[in-house]
VOPAGU-2260 file (C-alpha; in pm, 1 decimal, decimal comma):
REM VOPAGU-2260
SITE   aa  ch    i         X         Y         Z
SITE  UNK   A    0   -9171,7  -14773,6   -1014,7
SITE  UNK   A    1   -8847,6  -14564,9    -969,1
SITE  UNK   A    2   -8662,5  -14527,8    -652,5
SITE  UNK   A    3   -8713,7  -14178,3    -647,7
SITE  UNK   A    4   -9050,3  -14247,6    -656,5
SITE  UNK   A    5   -9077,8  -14448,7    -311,3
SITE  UNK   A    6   -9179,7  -14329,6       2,7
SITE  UNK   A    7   -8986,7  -14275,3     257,6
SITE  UNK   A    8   -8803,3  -14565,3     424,4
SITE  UNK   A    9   -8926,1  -14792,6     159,9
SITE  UNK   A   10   -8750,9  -15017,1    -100,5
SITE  UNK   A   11   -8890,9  -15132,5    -424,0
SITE  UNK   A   12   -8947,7  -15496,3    -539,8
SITE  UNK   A   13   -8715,2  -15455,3    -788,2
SITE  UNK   A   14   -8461,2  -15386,9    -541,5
SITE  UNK   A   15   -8587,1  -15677,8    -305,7
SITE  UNK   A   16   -8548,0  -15877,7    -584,2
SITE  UNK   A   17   -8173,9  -15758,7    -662,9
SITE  UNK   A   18   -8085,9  -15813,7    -301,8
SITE  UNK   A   19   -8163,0  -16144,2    -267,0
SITE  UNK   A   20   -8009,4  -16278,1    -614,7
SITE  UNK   A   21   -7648,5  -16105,8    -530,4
SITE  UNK   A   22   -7648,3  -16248,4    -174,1
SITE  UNK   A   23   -7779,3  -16596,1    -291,4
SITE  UNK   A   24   -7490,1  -16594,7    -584,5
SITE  UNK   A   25   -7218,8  -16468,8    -318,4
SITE  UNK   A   26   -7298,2  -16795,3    -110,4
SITE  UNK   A   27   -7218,7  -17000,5    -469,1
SITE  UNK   A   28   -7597,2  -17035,9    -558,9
SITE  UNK   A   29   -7592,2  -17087,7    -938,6
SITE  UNK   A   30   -7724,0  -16780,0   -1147,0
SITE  UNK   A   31   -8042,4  -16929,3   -1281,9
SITE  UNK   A   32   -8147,5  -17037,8    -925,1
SITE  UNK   A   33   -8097,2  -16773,6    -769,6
SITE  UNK   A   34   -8312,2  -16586,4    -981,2
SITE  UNK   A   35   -8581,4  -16859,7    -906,3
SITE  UNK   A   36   -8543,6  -16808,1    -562,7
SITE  UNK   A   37   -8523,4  -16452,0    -579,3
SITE  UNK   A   38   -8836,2  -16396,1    -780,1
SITE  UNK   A   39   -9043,8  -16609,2    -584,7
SITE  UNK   A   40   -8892,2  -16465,3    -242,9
SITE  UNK   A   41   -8944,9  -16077,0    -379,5
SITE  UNK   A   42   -9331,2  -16200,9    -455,2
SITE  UNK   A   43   -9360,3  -16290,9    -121,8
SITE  UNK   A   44   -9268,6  -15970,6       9,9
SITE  UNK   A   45   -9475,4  -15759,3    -271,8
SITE  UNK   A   46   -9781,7  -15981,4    -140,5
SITE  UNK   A   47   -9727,0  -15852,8     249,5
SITE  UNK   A   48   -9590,5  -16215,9     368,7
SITE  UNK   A   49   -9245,5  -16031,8     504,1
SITE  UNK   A   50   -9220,1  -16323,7     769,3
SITE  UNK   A   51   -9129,4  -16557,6     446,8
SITE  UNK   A   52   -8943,1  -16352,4     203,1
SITE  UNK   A   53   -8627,1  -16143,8     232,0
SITE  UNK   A   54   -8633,0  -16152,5     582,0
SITE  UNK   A   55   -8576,3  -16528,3     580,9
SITE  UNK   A   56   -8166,6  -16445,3     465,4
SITE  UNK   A   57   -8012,7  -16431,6     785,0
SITE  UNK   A   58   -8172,5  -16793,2     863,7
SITE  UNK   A   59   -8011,7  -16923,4     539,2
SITE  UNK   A   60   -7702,1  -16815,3     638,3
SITE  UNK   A   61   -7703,2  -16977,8     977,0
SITE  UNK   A   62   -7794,0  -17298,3     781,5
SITE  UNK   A   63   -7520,8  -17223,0     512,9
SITE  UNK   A   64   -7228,3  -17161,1     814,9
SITE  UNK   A   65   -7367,0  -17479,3     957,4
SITE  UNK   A   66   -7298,8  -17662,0     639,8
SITE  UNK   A   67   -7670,4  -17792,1     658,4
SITE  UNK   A   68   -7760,0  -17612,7     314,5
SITE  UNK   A   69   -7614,0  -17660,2     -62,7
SITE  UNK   A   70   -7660,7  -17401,3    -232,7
SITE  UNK   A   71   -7518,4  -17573,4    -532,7
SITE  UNK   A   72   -7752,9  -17846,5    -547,9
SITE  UNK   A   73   -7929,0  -17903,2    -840,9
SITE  UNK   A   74   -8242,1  -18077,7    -783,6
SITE  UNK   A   75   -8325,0  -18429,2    -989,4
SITE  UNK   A   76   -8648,6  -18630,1   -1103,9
SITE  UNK   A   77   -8610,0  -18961,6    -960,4
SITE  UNK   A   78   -8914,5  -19139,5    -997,8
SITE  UNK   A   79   -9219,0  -19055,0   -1253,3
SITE  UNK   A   80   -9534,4  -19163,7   -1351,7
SITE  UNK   A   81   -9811,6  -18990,6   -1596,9
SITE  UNK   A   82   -9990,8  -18823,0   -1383,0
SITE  UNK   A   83   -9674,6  -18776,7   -1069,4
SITE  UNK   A   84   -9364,6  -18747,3   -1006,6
SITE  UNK   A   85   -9099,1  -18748,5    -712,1
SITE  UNK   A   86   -8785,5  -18495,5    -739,8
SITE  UNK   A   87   -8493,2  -18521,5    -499,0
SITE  UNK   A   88   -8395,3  -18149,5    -383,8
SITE  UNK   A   89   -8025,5  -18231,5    -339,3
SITE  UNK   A   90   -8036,3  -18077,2      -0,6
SITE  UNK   A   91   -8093,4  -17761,3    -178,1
SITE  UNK   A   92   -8266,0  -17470,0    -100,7
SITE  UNK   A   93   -8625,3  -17496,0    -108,9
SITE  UNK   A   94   -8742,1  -17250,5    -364,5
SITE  UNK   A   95   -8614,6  -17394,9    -720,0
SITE  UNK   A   96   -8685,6  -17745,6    -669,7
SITE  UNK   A   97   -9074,8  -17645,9    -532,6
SITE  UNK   A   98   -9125,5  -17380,0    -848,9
SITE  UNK   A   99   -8966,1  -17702,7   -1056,0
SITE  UNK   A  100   -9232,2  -17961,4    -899,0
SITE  UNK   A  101   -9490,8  -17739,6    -912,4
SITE  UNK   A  102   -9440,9  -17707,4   -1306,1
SITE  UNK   A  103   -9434,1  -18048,6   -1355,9
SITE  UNK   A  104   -9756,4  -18086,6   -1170,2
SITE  UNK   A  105   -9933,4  -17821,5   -1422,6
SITE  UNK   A  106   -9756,6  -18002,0   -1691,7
SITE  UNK   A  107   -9913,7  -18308,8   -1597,4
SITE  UNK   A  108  -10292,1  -18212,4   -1479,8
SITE  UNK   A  109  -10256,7  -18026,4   -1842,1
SITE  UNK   A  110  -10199,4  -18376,0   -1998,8
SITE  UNK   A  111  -10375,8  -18600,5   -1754,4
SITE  UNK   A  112  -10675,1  -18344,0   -1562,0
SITE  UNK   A  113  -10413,5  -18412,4   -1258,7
SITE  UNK   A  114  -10077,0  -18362,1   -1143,3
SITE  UNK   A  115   -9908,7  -18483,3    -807,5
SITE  UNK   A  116   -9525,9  -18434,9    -734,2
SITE  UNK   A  117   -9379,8  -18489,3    -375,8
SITE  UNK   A  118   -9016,1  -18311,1    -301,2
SITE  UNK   A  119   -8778,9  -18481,4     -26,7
SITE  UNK   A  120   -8438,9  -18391,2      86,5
SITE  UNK   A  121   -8508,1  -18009,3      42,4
SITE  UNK   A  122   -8531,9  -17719,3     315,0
SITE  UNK   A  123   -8786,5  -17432,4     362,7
SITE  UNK   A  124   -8947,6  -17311,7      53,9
SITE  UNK   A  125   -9064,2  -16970,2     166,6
SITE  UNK   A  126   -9436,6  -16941,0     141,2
SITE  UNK   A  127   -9632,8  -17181,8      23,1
SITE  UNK   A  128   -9913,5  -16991,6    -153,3
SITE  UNK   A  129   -9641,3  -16895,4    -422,2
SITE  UNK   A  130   -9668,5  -17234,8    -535,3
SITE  UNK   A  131  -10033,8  -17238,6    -498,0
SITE  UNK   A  132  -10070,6  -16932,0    -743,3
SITE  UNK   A  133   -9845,2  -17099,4   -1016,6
SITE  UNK   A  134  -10108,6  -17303,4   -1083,2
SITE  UNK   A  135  -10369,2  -17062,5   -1079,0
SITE  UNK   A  136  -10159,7  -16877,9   -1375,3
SITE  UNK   A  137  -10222,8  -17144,7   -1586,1
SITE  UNK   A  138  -10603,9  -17205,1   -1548,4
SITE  UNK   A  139  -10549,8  -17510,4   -1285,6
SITE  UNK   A  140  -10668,7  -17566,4    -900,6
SITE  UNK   A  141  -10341,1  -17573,3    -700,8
SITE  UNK   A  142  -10253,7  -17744,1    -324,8
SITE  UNK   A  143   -9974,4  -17722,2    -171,6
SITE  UNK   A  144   -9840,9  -17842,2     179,3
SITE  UNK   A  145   -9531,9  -17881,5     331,6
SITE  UNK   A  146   -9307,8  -18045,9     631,7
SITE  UNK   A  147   -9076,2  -17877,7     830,7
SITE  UNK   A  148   -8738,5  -17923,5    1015,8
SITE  UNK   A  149   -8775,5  -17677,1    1323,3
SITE  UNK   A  150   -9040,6  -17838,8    1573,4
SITE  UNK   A  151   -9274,3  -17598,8    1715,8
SITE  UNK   A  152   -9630,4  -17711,0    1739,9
SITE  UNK   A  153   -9702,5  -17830,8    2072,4
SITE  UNK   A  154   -9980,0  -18095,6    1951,5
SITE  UNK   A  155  -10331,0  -18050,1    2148,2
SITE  UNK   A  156  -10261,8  -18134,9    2573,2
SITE  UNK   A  157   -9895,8  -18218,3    2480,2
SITE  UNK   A  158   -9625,5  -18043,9    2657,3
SITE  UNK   A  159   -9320,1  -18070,4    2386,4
SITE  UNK   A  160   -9293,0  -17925,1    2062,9
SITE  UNK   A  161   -9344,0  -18210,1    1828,0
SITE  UNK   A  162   -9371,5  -18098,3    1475,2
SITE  UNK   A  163   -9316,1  -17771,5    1229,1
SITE  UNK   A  164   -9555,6  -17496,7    1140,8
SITE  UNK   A  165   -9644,7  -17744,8     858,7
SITE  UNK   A  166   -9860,8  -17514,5     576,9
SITE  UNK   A  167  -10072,0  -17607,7     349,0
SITE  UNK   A  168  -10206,2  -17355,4      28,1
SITE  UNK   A  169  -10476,4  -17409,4    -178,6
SITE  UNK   A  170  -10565,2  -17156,7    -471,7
SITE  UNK   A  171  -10775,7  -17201,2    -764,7
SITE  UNK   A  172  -10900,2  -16941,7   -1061,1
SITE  UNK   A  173  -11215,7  -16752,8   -1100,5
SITE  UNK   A  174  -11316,7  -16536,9   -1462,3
SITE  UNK   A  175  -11311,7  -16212,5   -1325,7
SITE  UNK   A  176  -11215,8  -16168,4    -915,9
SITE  UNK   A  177  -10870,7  -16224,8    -819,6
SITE  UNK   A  178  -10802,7  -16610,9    -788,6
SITE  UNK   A  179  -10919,6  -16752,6    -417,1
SITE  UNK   A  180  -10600,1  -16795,8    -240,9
SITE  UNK   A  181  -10598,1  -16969,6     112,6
SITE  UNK   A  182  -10207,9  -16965,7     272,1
SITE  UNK   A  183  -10177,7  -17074,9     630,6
SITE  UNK   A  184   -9938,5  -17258,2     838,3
SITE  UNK   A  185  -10099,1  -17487,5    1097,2
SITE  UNK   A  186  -10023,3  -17341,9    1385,1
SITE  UNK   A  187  -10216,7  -17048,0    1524,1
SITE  UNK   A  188   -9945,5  -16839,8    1350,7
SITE  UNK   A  189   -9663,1  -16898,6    1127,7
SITE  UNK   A  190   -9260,8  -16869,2    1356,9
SITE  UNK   A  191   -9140,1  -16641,5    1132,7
SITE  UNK   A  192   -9479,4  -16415,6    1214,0
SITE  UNK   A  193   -9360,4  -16383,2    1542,8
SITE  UNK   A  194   -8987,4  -16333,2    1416,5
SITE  UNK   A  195   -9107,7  -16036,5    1271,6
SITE  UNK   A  196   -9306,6  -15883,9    1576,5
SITE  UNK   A  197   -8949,5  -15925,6    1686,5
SITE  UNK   A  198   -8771,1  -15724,2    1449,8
SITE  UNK   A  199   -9032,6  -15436,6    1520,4
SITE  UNK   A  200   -9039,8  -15480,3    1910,0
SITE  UNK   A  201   -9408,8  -15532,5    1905,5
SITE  UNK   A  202   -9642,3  -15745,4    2132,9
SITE  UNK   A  203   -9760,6  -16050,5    2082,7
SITE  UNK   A  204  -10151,9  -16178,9    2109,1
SITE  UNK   A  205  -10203,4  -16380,4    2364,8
SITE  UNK   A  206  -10259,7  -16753,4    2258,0
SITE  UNK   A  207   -9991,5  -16719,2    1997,1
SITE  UNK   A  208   -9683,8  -16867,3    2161,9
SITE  UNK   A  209   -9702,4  -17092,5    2510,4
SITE  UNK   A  210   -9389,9  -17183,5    2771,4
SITE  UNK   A  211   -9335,3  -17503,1    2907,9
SITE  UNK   A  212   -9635,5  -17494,2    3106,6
SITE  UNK   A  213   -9876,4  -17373,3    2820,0
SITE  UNK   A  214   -9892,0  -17047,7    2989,2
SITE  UNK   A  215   -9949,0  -16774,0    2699,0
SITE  UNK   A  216   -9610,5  -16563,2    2595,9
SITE  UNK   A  217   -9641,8  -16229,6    2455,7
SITE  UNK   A  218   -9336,5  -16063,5    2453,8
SITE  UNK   A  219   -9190,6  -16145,4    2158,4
SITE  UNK   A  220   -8831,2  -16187,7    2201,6
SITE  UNK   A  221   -8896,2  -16415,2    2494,5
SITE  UNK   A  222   -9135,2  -16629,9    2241,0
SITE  UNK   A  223   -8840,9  -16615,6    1999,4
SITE  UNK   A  224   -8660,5  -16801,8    2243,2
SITE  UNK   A  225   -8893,2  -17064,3    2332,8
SITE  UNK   A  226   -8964,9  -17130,1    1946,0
SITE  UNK   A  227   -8614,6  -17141,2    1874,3
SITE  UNK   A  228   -8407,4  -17154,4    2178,5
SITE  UNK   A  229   -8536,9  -17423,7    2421,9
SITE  UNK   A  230   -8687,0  -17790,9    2394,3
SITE  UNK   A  231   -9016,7  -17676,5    2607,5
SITE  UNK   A  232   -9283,7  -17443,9    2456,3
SITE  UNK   A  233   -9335,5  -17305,1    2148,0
SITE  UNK   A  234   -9680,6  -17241,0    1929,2
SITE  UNK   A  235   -9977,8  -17364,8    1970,5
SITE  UNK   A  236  -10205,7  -17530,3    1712,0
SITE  UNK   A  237  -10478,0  -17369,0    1502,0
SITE  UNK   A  238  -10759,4  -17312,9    1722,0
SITE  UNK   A  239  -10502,1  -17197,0    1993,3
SITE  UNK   A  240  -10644,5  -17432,9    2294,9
SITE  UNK   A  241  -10843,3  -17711,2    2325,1
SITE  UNK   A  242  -11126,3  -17554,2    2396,5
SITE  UNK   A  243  -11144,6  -17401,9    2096,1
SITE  UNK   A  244  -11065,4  -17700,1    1882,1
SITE  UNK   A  245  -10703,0  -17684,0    1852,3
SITE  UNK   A  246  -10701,8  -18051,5    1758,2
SITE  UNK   A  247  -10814,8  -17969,4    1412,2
SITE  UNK   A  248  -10501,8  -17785,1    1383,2
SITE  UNK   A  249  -10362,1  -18048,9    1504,8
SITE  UNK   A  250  -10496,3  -18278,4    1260,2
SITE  UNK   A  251  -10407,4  -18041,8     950,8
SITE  UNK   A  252  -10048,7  -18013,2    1060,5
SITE  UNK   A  253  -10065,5  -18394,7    1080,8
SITE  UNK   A  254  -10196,0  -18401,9     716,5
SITE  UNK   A  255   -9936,3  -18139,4     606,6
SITE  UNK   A  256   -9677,7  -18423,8     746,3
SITE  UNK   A  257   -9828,0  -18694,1     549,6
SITE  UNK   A  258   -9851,0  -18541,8     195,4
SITE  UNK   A  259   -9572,7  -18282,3     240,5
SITE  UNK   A  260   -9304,0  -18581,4     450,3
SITE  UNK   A  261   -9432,4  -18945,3     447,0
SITE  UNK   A  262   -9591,4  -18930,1     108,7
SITE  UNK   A  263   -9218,0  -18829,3     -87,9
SITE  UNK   A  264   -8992,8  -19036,4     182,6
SITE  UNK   A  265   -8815,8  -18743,7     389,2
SITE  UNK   A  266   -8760,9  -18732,7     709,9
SITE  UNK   A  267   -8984,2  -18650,3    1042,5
SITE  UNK   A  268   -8795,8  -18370,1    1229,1
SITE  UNK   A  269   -8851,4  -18523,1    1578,0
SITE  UNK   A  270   -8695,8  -18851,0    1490,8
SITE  UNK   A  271   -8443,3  -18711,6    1295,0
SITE  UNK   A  272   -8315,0  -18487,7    1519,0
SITE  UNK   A  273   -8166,9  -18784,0    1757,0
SITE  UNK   A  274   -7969,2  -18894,8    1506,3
SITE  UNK   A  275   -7877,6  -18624,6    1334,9
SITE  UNK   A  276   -7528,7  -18542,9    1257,4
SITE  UNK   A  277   -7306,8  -18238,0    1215,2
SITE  UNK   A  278   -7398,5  -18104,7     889,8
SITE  UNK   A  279   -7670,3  -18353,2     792,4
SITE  UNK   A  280   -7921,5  -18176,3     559,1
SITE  UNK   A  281   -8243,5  -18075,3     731,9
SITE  UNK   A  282   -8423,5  -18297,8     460,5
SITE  UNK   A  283   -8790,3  -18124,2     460,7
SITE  UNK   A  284   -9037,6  -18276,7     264,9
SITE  UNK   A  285   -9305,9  -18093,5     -19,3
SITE  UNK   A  286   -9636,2  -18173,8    -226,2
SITE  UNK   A  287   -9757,9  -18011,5    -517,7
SITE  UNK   A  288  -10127,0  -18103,7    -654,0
SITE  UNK   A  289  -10222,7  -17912,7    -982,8
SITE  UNK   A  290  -10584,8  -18017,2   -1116,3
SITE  UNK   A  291  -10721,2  -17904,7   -1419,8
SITE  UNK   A  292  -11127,5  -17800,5   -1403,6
SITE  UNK   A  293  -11192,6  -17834,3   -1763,7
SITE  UNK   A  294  -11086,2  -18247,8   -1684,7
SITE  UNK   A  295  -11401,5  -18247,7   -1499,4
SITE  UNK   A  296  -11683,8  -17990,0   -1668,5
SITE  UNK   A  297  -11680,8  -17767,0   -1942,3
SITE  UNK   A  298  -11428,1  -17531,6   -1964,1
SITE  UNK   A  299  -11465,8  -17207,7   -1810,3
SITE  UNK   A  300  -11779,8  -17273,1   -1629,2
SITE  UNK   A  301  -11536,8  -17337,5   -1299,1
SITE  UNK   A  302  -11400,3  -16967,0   -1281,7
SITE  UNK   A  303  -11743,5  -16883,7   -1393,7
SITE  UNK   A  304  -11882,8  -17022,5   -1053,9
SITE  UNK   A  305  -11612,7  -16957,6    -849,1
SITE  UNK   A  306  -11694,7  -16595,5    -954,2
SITE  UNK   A  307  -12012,0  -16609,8    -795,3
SITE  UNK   A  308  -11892,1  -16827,2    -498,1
SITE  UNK   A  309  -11687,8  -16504,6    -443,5
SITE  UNK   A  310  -11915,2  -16209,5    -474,5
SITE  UNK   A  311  -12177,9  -16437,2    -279,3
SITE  UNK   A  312  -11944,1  -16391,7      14,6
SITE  UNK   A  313  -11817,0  -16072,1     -25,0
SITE  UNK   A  314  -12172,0  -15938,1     -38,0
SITE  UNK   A  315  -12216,8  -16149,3     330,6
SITE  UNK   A  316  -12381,6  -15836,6     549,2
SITE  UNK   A  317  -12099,5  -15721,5     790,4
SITE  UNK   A  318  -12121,7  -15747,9    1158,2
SITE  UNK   A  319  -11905,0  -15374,1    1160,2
SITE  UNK   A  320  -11986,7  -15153,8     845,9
SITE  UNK   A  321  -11605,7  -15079,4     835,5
SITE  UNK   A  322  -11500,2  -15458,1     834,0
SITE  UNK   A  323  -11661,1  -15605,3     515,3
SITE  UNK   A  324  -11662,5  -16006,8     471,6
SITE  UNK   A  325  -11327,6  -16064,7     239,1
SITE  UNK   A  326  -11172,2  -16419,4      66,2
SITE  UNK   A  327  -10876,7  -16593,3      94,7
SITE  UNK   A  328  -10630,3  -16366,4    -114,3
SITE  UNK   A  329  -10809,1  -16039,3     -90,2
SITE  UNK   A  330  -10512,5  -15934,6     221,8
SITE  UNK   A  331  -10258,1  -16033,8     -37,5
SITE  UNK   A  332  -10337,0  -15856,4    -331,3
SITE  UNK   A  333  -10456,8  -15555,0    -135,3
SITE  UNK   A  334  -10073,8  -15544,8     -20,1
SITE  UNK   A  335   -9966,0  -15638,8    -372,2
SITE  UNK   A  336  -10108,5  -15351,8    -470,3
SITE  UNK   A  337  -10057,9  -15068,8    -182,7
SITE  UNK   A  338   -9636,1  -15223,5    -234,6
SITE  UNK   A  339   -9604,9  -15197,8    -576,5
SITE  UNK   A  340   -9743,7  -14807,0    -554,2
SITE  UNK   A  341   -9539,6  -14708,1    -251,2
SITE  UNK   A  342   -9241,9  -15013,1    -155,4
SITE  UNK   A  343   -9185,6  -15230,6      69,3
SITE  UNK   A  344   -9115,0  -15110,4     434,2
SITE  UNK   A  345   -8849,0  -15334,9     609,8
SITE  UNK   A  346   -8779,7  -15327,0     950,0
SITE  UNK   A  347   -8423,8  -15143,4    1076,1
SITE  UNK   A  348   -8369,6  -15449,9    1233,3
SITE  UNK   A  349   -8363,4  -15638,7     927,2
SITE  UNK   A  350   -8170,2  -15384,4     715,6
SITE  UNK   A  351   -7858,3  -15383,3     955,7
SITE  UNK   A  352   -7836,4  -15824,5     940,6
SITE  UNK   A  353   -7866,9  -15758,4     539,0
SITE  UNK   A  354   -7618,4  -15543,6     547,8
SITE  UNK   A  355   -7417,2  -15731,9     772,0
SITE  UNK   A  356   -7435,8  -16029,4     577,8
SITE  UNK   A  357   -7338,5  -15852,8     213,9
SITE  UNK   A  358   -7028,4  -15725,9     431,3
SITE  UNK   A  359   -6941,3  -16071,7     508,1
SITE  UNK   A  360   -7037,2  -16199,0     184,6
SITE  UNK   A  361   -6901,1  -15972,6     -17,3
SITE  UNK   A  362   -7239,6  -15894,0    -206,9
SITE  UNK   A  363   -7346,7  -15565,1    -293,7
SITE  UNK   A  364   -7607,0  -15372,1     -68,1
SITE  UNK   A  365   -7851,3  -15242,1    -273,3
SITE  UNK   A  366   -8165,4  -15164,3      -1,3
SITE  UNK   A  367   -8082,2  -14808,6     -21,8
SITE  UNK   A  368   -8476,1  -14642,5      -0,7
């Protein structure tokens, strides 16, 4: 796709892409990082995830002036087995040590029929179903969960945020559909979802975010402030309230924390965070499982029944003719597809704090749709 080619007020991947890697080498990222991280950020974008992909910049920086995030790091294998693996992220960004695990983990379950690798030490990866869908490119069953640094999940009848968004991804491959792709953070909705309902000025649902008192927030910029701003409120778990089953949200985010934290040795956020010094790294914790189906039954009969686990639910009769029964994925690629025809739209908001930050960077802008 050309440029010229766009529609209105829209950018190309290509040009996502570009952004990101210039900005990421101003800050002193080196060159074949950044291109990780730029790739797998641009595929979030392309897939309709904007809450985890280009728009995540200006938070980078913050962590960057706060000297919280090397950018240099190099990430480093320091423990492995035949079947797993732990790598240290150096404090790095998130993005080249995760696409690094999750390798190893196919390289493994390719070898062995499984493949586990825990990250510590790193930061935020983006979006987790990346990851997922590495495996999936190479014939394997991918999972994929993650802790986090920021707390904002106000466990079920709690009144204090007490631990990240904490997502988990889960993907495997099918013959002929589009691979089954499940990407979800563990609360009701993912904080950089409602960071971009603040770029655009829009409204949140009600249930999304909660005050201090677990009264419901919907204006957005006043739930960007509870999320980010103060040590009450914040976002509630899957399932929204307790009456409808927010503990299993709950529980989820508590196995995201387990895998994703305990399992590799980094750090839980709410203890951390009272000890925490002046330009200590935020040292967020991953998990990459890879499986292989053939380890298990003969090979290709998996896809071949995951094929007709898929059209079995797709062909589900629809409560509302114009709302038919979809799969985990189906969102994604029908973005994939609409972006890589027409571009990307990105919020005004957005554009200005890019182009702020290539001003004081002294990276190229290149989002010129």
């Amino acid at each position: 796709m050309t440029t010229a080619s766009l529609a209105p007020g829209r950018v190309s991947f290509a040009q996502i892409r570009e952004q990101i890697d210039v900005i990421l080498r101003a800050w002193g990222m080196p060159a074949d990082l950044a291109a990780i991280t730029a790739e797998l950020m641009a595929q979030t974008d392309l897939l309709g995830v904007d809450s985890h992909g280009i728009s995540m910049l200006p938070a980078y920086e913050d962590k960057r002036a706060a000297g919280t995030l090397r950018l240099d790091a190099r990430p480093r294998i320091v423990r492995e087995g035949g079947s797993s693996a732990l790598i240290d992220g150096m404090g790095g960004l998130g993005h080249p040590v995760s696409a690094q695990a999750m390798r190893l983990a196919c390289d493994k379950a390719l070898e062995h029929g499984v493949g586990a690798v825990a990250v510590r030490n790193s930061h935020h990866f983006g979006a987790a179903g990346v990851y997922a869908r590495m495996a999936v490119e190479r014939g394997l069953v991918g999972l994929v969960t993650s802790s986090a640094t920021t707390l904002i999940l106000v466990p079920t009848h709690g009144a204090m945020p007490m631990l990240g968004t904490n997502p988990i991804a889960f993907a495997a491959p099918a013959a002929q559909n589009e691979p089954l792709v499940l990407d979800m953070a563990t609360t009701t909705v993912a904080a950089n979802k409602v960071k971009v309902y603040d770029y655009h000025g829009k409204t949140l649902p009600s249930g999304w975010a909660v005050d201090g008192q677990g009264t419901p927030i919907t204006d957005s910029a006043q739930a960007m402030h509870f999320i980010f701003k103060r040590a009450e409120g914040g976002l509630t778990p899957l399932g929204g309230t307790a009456a409808m089953s927010s503990h299993k949200g709950y529980g989820l985010a508590l196995m995201a924390q387990v895998l994703g934290g305990t399992l590799g040795g980094s750090s839980l956020a709410v203890r951390q965070q009272a000890l925490r010094k002046p330009g200590d790294p935020d040292d967020v914790g991953h998990f990459f499982l890879a499986l292989n189906p053939d380890a298990f039954r003969d090979a290709g009969s998996f896809e071949d029944d995951l094929d007709e686990l898929i059209d079995t639910m797709r062909d589900t009769p629809p409560a509302n003719a114009a709302q038919p029964v979809l799969v985990p994925g189906d969102p994604e690629v029908a973005a994939r597809d609409e972006r890589i025809r027409s571009g990307v739209a990105l919020a005004p908001a957005l554009i200005e704090r890019l182009a702020a930050i290539c001003e004081r960077s002294g990276a190229p802008f290149v989002l010129r749709g």
